[in-house]
N, C-alpha and C positions, 0 to 999 in steps of 0.2 A: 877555092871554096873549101871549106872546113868538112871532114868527114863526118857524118852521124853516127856515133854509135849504134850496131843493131839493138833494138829494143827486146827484153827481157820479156815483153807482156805476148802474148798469143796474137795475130792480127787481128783478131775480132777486137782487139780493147785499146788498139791502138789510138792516140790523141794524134788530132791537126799538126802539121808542122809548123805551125807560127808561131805558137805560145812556147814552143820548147826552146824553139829559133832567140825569144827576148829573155829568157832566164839564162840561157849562158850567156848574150851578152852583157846583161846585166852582171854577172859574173866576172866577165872576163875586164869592163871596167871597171870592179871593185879592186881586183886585182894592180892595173894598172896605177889606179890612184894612189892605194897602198905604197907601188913603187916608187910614183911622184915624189910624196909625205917624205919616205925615209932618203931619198935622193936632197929633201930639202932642207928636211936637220938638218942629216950629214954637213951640208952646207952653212949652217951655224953651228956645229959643234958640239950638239946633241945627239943623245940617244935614240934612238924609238922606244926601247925600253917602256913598259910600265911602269910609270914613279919615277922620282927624279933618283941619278946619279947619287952615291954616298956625298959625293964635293959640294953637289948644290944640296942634298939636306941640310948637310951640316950649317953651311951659309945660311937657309933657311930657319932652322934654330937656334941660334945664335939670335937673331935679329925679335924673335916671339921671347926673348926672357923678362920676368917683371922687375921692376927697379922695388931697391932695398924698401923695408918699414919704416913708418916714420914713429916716434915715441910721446908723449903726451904729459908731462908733470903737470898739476893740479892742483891747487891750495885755493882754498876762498877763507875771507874771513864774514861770518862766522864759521868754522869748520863745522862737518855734519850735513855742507849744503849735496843735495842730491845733484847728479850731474847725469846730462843724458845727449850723447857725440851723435848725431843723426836722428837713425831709429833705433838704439845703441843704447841700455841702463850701465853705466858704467860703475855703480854704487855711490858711495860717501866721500866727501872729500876729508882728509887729506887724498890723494891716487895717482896711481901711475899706470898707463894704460900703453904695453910698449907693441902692439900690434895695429896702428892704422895706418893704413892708405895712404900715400901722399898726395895732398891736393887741398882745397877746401873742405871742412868739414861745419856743420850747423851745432854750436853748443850751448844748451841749458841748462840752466842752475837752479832747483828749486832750494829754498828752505822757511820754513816756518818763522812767521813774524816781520820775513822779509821780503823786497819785492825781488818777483821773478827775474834772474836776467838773461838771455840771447844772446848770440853774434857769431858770428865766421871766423874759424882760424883755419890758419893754413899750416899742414906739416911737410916738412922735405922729407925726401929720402936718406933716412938713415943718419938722422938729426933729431934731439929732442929739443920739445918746442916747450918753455919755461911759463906758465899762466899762474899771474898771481890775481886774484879777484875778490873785489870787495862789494861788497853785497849791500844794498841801501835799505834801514831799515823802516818797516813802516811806523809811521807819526804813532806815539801815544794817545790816548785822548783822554780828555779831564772833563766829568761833566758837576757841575756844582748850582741845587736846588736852594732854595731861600723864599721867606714870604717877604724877607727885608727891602722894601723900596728903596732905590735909589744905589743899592751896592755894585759894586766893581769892581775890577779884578786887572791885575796884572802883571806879565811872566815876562822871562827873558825872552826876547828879540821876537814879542810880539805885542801888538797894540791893544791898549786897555778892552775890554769888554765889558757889559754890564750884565747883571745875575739878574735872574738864573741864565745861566745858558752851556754851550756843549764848545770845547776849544780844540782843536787839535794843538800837541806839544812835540816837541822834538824828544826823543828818552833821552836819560839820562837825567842828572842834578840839576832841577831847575827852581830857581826862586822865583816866591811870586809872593804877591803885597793883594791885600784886599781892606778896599776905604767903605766907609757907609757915613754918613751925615751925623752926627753925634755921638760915634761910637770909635775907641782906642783903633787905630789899623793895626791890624793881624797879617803879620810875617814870616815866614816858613818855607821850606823847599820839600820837592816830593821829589824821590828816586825812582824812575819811570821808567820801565823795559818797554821794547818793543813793541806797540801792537794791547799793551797794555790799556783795561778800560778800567777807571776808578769814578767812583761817585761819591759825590758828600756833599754834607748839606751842611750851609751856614746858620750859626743860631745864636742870641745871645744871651751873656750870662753878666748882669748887672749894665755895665758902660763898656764891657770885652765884646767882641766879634769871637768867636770859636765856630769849625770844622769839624765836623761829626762824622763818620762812617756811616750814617744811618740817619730815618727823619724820628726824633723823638719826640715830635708832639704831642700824637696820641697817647704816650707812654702811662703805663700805671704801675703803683707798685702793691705789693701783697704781701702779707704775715704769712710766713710756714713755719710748721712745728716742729722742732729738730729733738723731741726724746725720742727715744731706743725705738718705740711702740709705733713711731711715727715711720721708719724710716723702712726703705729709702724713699725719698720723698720726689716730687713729679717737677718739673717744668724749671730744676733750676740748669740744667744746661740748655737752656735759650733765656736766660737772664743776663741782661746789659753788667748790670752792677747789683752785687749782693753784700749786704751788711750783714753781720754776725757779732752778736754781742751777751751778755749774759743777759737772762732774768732773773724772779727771783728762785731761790733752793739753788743756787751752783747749777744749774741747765743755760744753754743759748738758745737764743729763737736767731730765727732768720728771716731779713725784709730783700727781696727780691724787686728790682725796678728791670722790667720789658717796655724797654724805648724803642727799640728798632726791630724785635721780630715777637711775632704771635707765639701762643703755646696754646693746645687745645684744653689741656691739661694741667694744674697747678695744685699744691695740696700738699697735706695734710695746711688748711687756713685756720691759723686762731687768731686771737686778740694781742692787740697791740698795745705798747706803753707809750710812752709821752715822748720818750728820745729817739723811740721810731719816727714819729711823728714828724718832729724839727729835722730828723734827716730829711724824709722822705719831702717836706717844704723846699729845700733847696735847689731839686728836682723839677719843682712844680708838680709833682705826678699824685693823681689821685692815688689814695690809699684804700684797698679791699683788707676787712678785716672783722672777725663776727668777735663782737664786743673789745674792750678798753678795760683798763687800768682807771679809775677814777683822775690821776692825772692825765691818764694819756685823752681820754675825755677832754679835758682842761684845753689841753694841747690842741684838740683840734679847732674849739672856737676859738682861740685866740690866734693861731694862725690863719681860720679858714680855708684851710686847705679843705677840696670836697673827699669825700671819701663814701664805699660801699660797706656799709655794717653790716653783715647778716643777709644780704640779701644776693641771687642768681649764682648761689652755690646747689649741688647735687651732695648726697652721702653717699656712700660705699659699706659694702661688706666689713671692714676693718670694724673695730671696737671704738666706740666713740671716747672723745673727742677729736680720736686721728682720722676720723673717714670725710673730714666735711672737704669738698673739691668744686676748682673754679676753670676757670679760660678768661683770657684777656679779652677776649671778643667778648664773653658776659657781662666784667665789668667795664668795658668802655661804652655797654649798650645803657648804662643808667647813669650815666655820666652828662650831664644838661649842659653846664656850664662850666666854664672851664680857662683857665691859661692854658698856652700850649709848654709840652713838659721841656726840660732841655737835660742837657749832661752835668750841671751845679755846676762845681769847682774840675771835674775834670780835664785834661787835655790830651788829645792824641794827636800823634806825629807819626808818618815813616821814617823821619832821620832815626840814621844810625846813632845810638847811643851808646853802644860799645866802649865808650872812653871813658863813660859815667861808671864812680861805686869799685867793686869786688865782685871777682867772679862768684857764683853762688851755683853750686844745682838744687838746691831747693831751703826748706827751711821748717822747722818743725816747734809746736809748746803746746801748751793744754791751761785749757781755763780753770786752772785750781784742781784738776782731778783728771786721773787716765781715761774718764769716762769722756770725757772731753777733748780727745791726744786730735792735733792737726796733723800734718804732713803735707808739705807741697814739695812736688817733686818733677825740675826740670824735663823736659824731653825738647833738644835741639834740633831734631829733624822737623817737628811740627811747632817749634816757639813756641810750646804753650804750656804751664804747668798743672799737672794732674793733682785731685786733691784723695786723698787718703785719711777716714776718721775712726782712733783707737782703731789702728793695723788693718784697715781693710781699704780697699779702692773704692772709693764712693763714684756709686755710679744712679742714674736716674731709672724712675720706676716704669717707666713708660716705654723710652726708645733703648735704654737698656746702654746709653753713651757713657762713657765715661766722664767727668762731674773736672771739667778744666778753665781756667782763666790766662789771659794772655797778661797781666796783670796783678799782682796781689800787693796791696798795701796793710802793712801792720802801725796802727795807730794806738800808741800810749793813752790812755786816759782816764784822772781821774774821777772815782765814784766809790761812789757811800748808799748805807741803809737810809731808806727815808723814817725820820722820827716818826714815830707811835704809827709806822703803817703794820698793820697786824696780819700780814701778808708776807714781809719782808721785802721791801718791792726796793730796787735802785734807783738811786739819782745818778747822772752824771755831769761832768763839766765841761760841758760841749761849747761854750764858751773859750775862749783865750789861745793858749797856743799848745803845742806839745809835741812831742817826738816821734818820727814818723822813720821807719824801714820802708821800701821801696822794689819789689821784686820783678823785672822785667828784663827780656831778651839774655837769662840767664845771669843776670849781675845784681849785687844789692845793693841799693843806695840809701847813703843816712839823708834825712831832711828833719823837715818840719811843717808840722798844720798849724796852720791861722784863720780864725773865724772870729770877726769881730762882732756879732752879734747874730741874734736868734735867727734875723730878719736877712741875714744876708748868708752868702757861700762859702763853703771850710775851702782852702788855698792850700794847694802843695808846691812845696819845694824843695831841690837839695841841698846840700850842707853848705851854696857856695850863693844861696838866696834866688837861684834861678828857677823859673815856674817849672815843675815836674811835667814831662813827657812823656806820657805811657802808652805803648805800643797799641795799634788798632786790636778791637775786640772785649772781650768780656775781663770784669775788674771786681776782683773780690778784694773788699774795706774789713779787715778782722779788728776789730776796735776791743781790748787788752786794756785788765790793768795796769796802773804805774808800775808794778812790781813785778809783774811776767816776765820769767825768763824765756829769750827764744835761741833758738840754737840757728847757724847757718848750717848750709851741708854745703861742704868743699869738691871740689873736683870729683874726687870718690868717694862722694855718699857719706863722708866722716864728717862726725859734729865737729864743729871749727868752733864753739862755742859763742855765745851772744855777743851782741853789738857793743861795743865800747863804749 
């Protein structure tokens, strides 16, 4: 039997012998277990130690090391496409992303214009993984309006359609053909990016089919007053086509035709002559204008074109006669009866025309006097030529834009004093044929105008008899004596001197 230690406490505070009895054995079994354990490594060849041996860490670390990075090259076409490895922005493509994981990884592709794309690559360890990716883009779409019964349309490697209506196109160079029941088919291709949405409208012009950027039916056109007093004058940079020509005393007026877009604002409006008139007929578009020329009078009953004389104008502050002011919404509100207006002789295209003419950045003459000095002057970032009159940038009185055409045609033609008019007033010969400059997508093209009678269309073409093409957007017609010189400007703004 096991001695008990004597106890330390006084005998008054002495505790039972049982409980002391099961704490040392409970002891004296911890102890022997303890012995057991290290008696039973021993017998595997282990420690007791806390923590394994240096032999078995090491084993153990070795075994937890991560396997090599794997590497990721990148290219999609179109480049720029946004690429995202999981939950991962890895930026723009071209990339090289030499830190992933080896395994499956989830990669998307965003870009603009084209469809999304997705899927699983797998990268190895300490390999790079080569992806070249092409990107599908989304369909163009073409929508084309008409009141024309019975038109149709149709493109490459897809099945006729009847107008109006909305097609999807694949981009790129596509030709298409458009028939209508008594009218020449109209042939053409459109250069078509991505994701692109284009609208136009069919309209015609004599026995022609023509494609319009815009609906010109409603269209009308207006007299503005271009002396010193007048200017700067309101609403011609939202004008389709503007004519400029001389009257009498050595000044030009100007006839503005709004086919396709509103202007609230229009002005300084005066009176019109007679060769306003026959233009403005070609168009179909009624004419606003507070009084006539006793021909120009003539002109309008024998054409019958309707027109607004004097009426659903406001005045201004200005010194009269430059304060009288209109809006196309005014004069289409007294407008009864009517043809629908179109684009005359015009044509526009997106082909590229780059192969047509001489390079030009702009082109510059004056009608008889520096009070009159033109100036058109390329800008290739926005295709469009700005106009400049005697040294200054003509800009509008309204929105304060700068006064530009996608377009400018210089037309020859001649004109004489009308006998015993005591005014001095012009004739011209708007009649026949004559010679025409051509300024568009920065090159100048020689041609020639033909109009075989009052009653029908002036016709452009190049030197080589093919219909004139001019870029979508607004077209300024400078109608020039026989005998004006015009200057081209070359490459750098140097006069190259007039057309041959």
């Amino acid at each position: 039997m096991d001695t008990i230690p004597p106890s330390p406490l006084p005998p008054q505070s002495r505790q039972p012998n049982g409980p002391r009895i099961l704490r040392w054995s409970l002891a004296t079994l911890a102890v022997a277990a303890l012995g057991t354990a290290t008696t039973v490594l021993a017998a595997m060849g282990l420690s007791a130690q806390s923590g394994p041996s240096p032999a078995s860490a090491g084993s153990i670390q070795g075994r937890s090391e991560l396997p090599a990075l794997g590497e990721l090259n990148l290219t999609t076409l179109p480049v720029g496409a946004r690429a995202h490895l999981d939950d991962r922005d890895l930026g723009t493509t071209p990339l090289t992303e030499t830190s992933v994981a080896p395994g499956f990884h989830h990669l998307t592709l965003v870009a603009k214009n084209y469809r999304a794309w997705s899927g699983d690559v797998s990268v190895a360890p300490g390999q790079p993984l080569i992806q070249n990716i092409a990107l599908s883009p989304l369909p163009a779409v073409l929508h084309i309006e008409t009141a024309l019964p019975g038109a149709h349309i149709s493109t490459e490697g897809a099945p006729t359609r009847n107008l109006p209506g909305t097609m999807e196109i694949l981009p790129g160079d596509r030709a298409v053909r458009i028939e209508a029941s008594g009218f020449r088919p109209w042939e053409g291709s459109f250069s078509l990016q991505p994701n692109e949405q284009l609208s136009l409208y069919l309209v015609t012009s004599g026995s022609d089919l023509s494609l319009t950027y815009g609906d010109p039916a409603d269209g009308v056109a207006m007299m503005i007053d271009n002396l010193a007093d007048a200017r700067p004058q309101a609403g011609l940079d939202r004008a389709d086509v503007v004519y400029e020509a001389l009257a009498e005393g050595g000044i030009t007026r100007y006839m503005a035709l709004f086919l396709t877009q509103a202007a609230d604002t229009v002005g300084p409006i005066r009176s019109t002559r007679h060769y306003f008139v026959n233009w403005a007929n070609e168009y179909q578009a009624p004419l606003m204008h507070i009084g006539a020329s006793p021909q120009g009078y003539n002109a309008i009953a024998s054409t019958h074109l309707p027109t607004v004389d004097g009426l659903g104008f406001w005045r201004t502050s200005r010194a009269a006669p430059h304060n009288a002011y209109t809006s196309t919404a005014s004069v289409q509100s007294r407008i009864h009866q009517r043809q629908p207006a179109t684009f005359g002789g015009l044509r526009y295209s997106t082909e590229d025309r780059a192969s047509l003419g001489l390079p030009a950045d702009g082109v510059q003459f004056n009608y008889g006097s520096q009070a009159y000095s033109v100036l058109w002057r390329y800008d290739p970032a926005l295709g469009t030529y700005a106009r400049s009159l005697n040294g200054q940038l003509q800009q509008d009185a309204g929105s304060g834009s700068p006064i530009t055409a996608s377009n400018v045609l210089i037309t020859w033609m001649d004109s004489w004093l009308i006998p015993d008019d005591d005014a001095g007033r012009l004739d011209f010969r708007q009649v026949g044929s004559g010679r025409l400059l051509a300024l568009t997508q920065g090159r100048a093209v020689e041609g020639q105008w033909n109009r075989t009678s009052l009653r029908s269309i002036t016709e452009y073409h190049d030197s080589e008899g093919n219909q004139l093409l001019l870029r979508p957007g607004s077209t300024w017609i400078q109608v020039v004596p026989l005998r004006t010189p015009v200057d081209l400007l070359g490459p750098r703004n140097e006069p190259t001197g007039g057309p041959a």
